[in-house]
TORVEX-524184 format. One line per 10 residues: for each residue z, x, y of C-alpha. Coordinates in steps of 0.25 Angstrom, whole numbers, plus 2048, in hexadecimal, padded with zeros to 3 digits. Each point is the difference from the previous one (the first is absolute). Layout:
<nodes>
Z,X,Y; ...
</nodes>
This chain:
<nodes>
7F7,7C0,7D7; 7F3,7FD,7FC; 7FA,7FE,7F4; 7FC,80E,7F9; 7F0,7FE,7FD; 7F8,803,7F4; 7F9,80E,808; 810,805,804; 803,7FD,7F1; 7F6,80B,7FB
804,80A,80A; 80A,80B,7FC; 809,801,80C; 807,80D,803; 80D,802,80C; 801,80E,803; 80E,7FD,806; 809,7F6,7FC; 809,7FE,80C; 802,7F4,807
7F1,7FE,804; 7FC,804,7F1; 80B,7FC,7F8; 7FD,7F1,806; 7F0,801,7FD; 805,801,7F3; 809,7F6,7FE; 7F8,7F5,808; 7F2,806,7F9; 80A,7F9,7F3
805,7F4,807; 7F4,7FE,805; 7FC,7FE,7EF; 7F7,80E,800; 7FD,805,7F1; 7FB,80D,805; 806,80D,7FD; 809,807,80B; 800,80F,7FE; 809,807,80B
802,80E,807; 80C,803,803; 80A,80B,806; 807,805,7F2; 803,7FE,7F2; 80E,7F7,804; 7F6,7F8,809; 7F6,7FD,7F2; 80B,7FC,7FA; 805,7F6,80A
7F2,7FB,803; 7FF,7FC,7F3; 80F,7FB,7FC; 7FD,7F6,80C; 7F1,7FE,7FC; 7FA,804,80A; 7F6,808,7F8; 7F9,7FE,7F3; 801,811,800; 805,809,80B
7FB,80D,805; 804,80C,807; 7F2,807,802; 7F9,7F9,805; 7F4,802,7FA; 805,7FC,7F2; 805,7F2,809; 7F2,7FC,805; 7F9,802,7F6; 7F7,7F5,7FA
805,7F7,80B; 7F7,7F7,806; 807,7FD,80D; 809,80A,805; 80B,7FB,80D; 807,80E,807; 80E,7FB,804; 804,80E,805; 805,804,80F; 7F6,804,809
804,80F,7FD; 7FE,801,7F3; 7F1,7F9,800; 7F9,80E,801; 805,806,7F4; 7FE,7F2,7F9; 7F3,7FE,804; 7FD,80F,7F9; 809,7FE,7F3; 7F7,7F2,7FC
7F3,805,805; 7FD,807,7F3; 805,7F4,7F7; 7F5,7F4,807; 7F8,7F7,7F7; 7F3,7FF,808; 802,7F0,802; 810,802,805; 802,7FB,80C; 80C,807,809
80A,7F9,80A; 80A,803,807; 80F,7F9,807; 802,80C,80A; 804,7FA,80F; 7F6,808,809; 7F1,800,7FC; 7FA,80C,808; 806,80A,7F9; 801,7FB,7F2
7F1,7FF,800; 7FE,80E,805; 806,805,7F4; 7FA,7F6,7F8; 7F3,804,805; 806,810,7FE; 806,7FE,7F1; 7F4,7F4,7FA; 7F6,806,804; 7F2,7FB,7FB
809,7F4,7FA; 805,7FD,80F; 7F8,7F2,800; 80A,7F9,7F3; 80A,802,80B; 806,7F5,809; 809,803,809; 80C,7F5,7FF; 80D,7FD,808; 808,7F4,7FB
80A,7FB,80C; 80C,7FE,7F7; 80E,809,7FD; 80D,800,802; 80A,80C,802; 802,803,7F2; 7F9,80B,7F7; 801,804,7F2; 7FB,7FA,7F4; 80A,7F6,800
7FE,7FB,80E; 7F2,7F7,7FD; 7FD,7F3,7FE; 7F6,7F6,7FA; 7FF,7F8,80D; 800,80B,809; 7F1,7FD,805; 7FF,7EF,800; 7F9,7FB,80C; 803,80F,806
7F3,806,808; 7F8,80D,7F9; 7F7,807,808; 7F4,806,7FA; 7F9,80A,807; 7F3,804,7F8; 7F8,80B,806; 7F1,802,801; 7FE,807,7F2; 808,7F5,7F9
7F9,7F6,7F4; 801,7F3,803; 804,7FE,7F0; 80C,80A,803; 805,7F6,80B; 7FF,7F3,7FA; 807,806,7F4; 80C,804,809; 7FF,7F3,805; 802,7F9,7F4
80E,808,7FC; 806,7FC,80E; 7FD,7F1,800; 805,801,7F0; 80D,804,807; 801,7F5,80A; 7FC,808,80C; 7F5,7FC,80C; 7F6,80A,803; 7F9,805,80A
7F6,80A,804; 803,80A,80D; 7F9,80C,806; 808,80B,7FB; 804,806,80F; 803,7F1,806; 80B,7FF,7F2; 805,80C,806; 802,7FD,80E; 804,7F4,7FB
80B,805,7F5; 804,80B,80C; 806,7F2,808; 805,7F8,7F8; 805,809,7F3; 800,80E,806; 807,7FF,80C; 80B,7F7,7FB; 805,809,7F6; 7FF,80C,80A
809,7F8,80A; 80B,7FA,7F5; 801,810,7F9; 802,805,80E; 80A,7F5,805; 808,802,7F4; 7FF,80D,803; 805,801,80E; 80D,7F8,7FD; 802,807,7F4
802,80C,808; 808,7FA,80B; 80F,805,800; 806,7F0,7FD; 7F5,7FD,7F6; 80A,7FB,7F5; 805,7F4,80A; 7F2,7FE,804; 7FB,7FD,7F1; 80F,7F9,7FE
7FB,7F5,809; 7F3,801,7FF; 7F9,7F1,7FF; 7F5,7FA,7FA; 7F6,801,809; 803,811,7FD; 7FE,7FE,7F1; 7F2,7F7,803; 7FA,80A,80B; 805,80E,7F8
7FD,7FB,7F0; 7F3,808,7FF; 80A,80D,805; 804,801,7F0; 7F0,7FF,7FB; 7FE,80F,7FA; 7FF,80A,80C; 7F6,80A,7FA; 7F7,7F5,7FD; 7FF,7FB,80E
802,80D,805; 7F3,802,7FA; 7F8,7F3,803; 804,804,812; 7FA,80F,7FD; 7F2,7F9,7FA; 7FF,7F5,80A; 805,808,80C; 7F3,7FD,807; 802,7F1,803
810,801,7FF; 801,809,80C; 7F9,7F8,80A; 807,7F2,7FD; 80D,80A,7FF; 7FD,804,80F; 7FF,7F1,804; 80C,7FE,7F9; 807,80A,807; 7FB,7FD,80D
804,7F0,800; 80E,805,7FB; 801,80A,80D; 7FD,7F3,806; 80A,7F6,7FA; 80A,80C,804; 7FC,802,80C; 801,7EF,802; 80F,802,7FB; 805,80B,80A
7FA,7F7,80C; 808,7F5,7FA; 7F0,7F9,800; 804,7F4,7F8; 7F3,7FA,805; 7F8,80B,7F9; 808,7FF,7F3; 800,7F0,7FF; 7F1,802,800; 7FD,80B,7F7
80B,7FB,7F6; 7F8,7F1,801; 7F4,805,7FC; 805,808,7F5; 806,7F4,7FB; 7F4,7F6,803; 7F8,80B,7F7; 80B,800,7F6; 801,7F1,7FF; 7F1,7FF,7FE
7FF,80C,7F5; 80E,7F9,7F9; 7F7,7F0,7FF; 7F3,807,7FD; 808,804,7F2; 805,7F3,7FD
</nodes>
């Protein structure tokens, strides 16, 4: 992580959400050696409680309201679904000069209800996506070097301040991570390939076999390679089930591709078209190979 600036020091930073994606902001905004305040929102009164028995948060909030106010720099670690009603419970509690970000994986949408919910303060947003996770949720699932060397996205639109950005900036390389700037419906398409569809096609594989008549044997011997490919099957359901509904315009084309080279594979297999096979399978590992180097 990076060295926490004099300009981050004087903001007071508020996580509405302290899950995995929150609840590490926090605790790398303190690794990181950040002095600030962190105010939190958060679900309940057993979440305030825990927030601040793990200190995460100088105070914790239910309403929200009450949780951003006199904050400086407010970060919505939310799932996509709840942004709406986020973005109407803050709007009456904005200082003039805060400046809004957001962690939501698919960027149309979240700034529809930004642009919905912020109204006139719609240019202190910045639309953000950090390219980090893992499966787990819950206050207990992040950590403080969840975004080191990981990629965030911004995806600032037309009305946003150029101040607003650089101050998002700042908090992302405090915690370590690279970022980036990307036109919102090019992260989406993007995110649709190489996030989105992955988790569609580990919930559904886990899904077919679970439902097969021998599934006990078949997770009995079931190998590392099914624990690599179907991990992402145990990340929260309702959360992703959200993110595919909101990007469902760039998921279902790459989905009709995928579909339609899987017809093909199939179709290679039933010939016994070992020919077909070796090739598709070469390129997929010559592209897999790449992608593994180019990570270190």
């Amino acid at each position: 992580m990076s060295a926490v600036d004099t300009a981050l020091n004087n903001e007071r930073i508020c996580v509405v959400g302290l899950g995995l994606i929150g609840g590490s902001i926090a605790r790398g905004l303190r690794a990181a050696g950040y002095r600030g305040t962190i105010s939190a929102g958060v679900a309940d009164r057993a979440e305030a409680d825990r927030a601040r028995a793990l200190g995460l948060a100088d105070r914790a909030e239910t309403n929200l309201t009450r949780a951003v106010d006199g904050a400086t720099l407010i970060v919505l670690a939310v799932p996509i679904g709840a942004m709406p009603g986020v973005f109407a419970d803050i709007v009456d509690g904005l200082a003039p000069d805060v400046v809004v970000t957001d962690t939501g994986s698919t960027k149309l949408s979240v700034i529809a209800d930004a642009r919905a919910g912020l109204g006139a303060a719609i240019g202190r947003f910045v639309p953000g996506h950090p390219i980090a996770g893992t499966e787990r949720s819950g206050l207990d699932a992040g950590f403080a070097t969840l975004f080191e060397q990981r990629r965030v996205i911004l995806t600032p639109t037309p009305e946003t301040d150029r101040d607003a950005l650089s101050r998002v900036e700042a908090l992302w390389s405090a915690l370590g991570a690279r970022v980036s700037e990307m036109d919102a419906a090019h992260h989406d398409e993007v995110l649709a390939a190489t996030s989105h569809l992955p988790h569609v096609l580990a919930f559904t594989l886990v899904d077919t076999l679970a439902r097969m008549a021998e599934r006990t044997e078949i997770f009995e011997y079931a190998a590392g390679g099914f624990a690599d490919f179907t991990r992402i099957a145990s990340s929260n359901p309702d959360l992703w089930g959200d993110i595919v509904t909101a990007n469902h315009d760039a998921i279902l084309p790459v989905l009709d591709r995928y579909i339609g080279d899987l017809e093909a594979v199939r179709t290679a297999i039933a010939a016994g078209d070992r020919a077909t096979l070796a090739t598709t399978f070469g390129r997929a590992k010559t592209a897999r190979d790449g992608f593994a180097a180019g990570r270190g």
